[in-house]
Every structure is written in C-alpha cells, then in structure tokens.
TIFI-736121 format. One record per residue: residue in one letter; x, y, z of N, C-alpha, C in turn. Coordinates in steps of 0.2 Angstrom, whole numbers, plus 5000, padded with zeros to 4 digits. Atoms other than C-alpha are relative to their C-alpha. Layout:
# TIFI-736121
aXYZXYZXYZ/...
END
This chain:
# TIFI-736121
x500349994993566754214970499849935002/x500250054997566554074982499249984999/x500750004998564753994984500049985005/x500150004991564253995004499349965000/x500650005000562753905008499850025006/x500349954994561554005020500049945008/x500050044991561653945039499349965001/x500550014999560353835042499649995007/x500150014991559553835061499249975000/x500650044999558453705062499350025003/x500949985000556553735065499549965006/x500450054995555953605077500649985008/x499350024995556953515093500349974998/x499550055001558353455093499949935003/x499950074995558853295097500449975007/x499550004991559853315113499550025003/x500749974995558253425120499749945000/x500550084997557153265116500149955003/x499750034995558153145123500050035009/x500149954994558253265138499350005004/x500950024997556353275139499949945004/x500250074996556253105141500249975002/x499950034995557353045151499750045008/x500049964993556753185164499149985001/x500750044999554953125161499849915001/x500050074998555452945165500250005009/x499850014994556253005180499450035004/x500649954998554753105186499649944998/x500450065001553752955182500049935005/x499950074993554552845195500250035006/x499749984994554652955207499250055001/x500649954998552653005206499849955007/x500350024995551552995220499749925002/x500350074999550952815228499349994996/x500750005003549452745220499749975004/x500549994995547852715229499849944999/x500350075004547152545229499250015000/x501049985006545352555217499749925001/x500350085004545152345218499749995009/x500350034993544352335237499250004998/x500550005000542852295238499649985007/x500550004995541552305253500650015005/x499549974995542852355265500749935000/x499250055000544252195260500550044998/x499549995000545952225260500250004993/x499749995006546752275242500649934999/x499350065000548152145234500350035003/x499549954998549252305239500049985006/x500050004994548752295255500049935002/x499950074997548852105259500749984996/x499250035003550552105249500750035005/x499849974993551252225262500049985006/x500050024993550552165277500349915001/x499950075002551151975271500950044999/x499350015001552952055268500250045008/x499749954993552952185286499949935003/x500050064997552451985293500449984999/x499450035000553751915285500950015003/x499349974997555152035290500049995010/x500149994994554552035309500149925001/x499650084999554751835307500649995001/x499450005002556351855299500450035008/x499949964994556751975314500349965007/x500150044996556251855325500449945000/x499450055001557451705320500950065003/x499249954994558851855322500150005006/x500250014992558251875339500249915002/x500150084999558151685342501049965001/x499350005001559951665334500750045007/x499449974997560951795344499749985008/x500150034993559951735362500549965000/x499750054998560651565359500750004999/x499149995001562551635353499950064998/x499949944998562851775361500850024995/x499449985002564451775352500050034992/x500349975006563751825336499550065001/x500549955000562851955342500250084996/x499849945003563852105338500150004990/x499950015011564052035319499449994999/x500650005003562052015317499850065001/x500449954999561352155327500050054994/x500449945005561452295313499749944994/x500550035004560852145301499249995001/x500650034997559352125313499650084998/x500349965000559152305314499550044993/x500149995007559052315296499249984998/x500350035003557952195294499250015006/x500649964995556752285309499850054996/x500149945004556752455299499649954993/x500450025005556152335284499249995002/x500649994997554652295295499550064999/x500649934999554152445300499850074994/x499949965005554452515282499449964995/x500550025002553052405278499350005003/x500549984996551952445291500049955006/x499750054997552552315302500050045010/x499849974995552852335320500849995002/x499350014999554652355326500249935007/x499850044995554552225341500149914995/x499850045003554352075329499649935005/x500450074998553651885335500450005007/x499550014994554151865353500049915000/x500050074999554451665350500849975003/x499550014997555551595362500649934997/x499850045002557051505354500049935004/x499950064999557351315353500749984999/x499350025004559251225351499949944998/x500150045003559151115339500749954999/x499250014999560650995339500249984990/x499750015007561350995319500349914997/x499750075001561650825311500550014996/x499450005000563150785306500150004991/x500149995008563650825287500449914998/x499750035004564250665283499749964993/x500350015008563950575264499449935002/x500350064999563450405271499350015004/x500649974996562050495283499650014994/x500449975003560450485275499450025007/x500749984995558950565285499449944997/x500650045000557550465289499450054997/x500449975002555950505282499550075003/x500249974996555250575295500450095001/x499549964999556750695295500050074997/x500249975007556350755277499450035002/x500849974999554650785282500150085004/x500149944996555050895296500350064996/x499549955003556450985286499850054993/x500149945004555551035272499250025002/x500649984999553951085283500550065002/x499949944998554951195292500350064996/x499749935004555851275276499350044997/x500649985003554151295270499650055005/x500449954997553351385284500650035006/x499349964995554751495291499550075009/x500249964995553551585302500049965009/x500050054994553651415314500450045006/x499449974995554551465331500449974997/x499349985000556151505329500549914999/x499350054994557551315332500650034995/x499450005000559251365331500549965000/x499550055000560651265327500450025005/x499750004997561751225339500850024997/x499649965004563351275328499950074999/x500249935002563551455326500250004993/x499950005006564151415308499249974997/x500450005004562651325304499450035001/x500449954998561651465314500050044994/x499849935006562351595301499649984993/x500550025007561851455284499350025002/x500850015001560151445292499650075000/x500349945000559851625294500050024992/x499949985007560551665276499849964994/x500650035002559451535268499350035002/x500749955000557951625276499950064997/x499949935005558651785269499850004993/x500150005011558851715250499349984999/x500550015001557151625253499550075000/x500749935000556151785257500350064994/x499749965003557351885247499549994992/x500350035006556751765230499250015000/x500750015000554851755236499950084999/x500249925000554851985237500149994991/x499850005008555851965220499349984995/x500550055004554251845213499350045002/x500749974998552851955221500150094996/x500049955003553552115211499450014995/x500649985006552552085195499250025003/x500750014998550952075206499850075004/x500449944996550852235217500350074995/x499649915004551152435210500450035003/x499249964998552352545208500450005006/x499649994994552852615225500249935004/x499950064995552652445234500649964997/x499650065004553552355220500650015003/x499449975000555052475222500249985007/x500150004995554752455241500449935000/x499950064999554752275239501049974995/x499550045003556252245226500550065002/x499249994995557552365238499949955007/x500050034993556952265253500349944998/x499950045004557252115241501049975000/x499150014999559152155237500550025007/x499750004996559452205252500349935006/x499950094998559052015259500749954997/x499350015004560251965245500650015003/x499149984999561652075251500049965008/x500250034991561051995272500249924997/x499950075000561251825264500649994997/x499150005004562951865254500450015006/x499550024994563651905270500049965006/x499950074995563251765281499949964997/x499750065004563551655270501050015000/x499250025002565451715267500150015008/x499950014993565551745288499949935000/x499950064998565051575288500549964997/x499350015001566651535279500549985005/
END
C-alpha cells in the first residue's frame, strides 16, 4: 500500500496575498490626501507655501519669456504656443495666475559664435546676471535658432532647480513639483532638437 501524505493548507497568508497587500497599501499611500502645513507660525507663510508660490512665480516668468519669444518671431509661434500653454496650466496649477508677467520684450542682437571672440568682461557680468535672475524682462535674441536655445536653457534651468526643491517640500507638492519638473525636461528636449 502506497504512503500519501495528508494535503497540507496552509494556516496563515500566503505570499501572493502579502505582496498584494502591500503593494495596494503603497499605492493608497501616494495617493492619500494633501498634507496641511503644521510649521506656520503667527500668520507666516509655510516652506509649502513659499515653495509654491516661488514655483507658480517661476512658471508665470517662464510664460512670460514665451510670450516675449513668439511677439518678436512671430514665425515660431505656432510651434511654441501649446508649449507656452503648457507652461500656463503649470502656473495655475500652482496657484499661479494664468496671465503671467506682462514685460514687454527686448531684441537683443546674438554675438557671433566664433572660437576667436572672447566677451569682454563686462559681457560675462551681464550674462551670468541674467542667467541667474531669469525673472529680468524678457531680451530675445535676434535669431529664432538662438531664441529656441535660450528658452530651453530656461526650461532645463527651472526644470533642475524643481528637481532640487523636491527633498524640501511634501508629498503632494513634491509630486506636483517633480511632474512640472519632467515636464520642463521633455520642453527643453524639444527645443533643443527644433533648434537643430
């Protein structure tokens, strides 16, 4: 006579169910409600809150260079406007207004890429004042090619600076903050290869 051994049915969860649990508890964790800012004090504004209205500022700048850009080359308009519009909804998805900075563009005239050209000092100064404060009015180059670099360097710039404000605000906003983020990326990926 054969020996059988008796059927065993486990007693506790499996391990497909646990798995299971936990991932549906991780997804249910990133998709809980906003959190409330606890670190105000006497009526000042939260990090949250000054991380927000510091990025609906930035995008309403960024906005404003679009604007700036397609005034001056009207020929590029139809290939920025849904980039601009994009970059309005990012605004107002920050609490942002949808109008954006009304600063009236400048034409800047482009110096000439050659190796032997150095910029005077003075040149250096201005160039890296103005990468540094992109809220400045608006100057547009005078090329539509180096219109497009200039706009997709303020993209990757602002794109990099959300990316690096992640660690510092919570949940919702971060999330808020690192799709507004890649979305810049993918704005700066295509006007960069348009300016090809």
């Amino acid at each position: 006579m054969p020996f059988t051994l008796p059927s065993r049915t486990p007693t506790g969860p499996r391990r497909r169910s646990l798995l299971a649990s936990a991932a549906g508890t991780l997804v249910l964790a990133g998709c809980s409600t906003p959190e409330q800012s606890t670190d105000t004090t006497a009526g000042s504004p939260s990090a949250a809150d000054r991380a927000r209205a510091r990025a609906a500022r930035d995008s309403e700048t960024l906005a404003g260079r679009y604007t700036a850009v397609i005034a001056v080359h009207p020929a590029l308009a139809e290939r920025l406007r849904p980039l601009h519009a994009e970059v309005v909804r990012h605004a107002q998805a920050f609490g942002g207004t949808a109008s954006g900075p009304s600063a009236s563009p400048s034409v800047t005239a482009s110096p000439p890429a050659s190796p032997s050209a150095s910029p005077s000092p003075s040149d250096s100064a201005s160039a890296s004042a103005a990468s540094a404060h992109p809220s400045a009015s608006p100057s547009v180059p005078v090329r539509e090619k180096d219109a497009l670099i200039d706009l997709a360097s303020a993209e990757r710039t602002l794109a990099d600076e959300r990316t690096k404000a992640l660690l510092e605000v919570p949940g919702e906003l971060a999330r808020l903050l690192a799709s507004v983020a890649a979305a810049g990326a993918a704005h700066a990926f295509l006007l960069t290869e348009g300016a090809k």
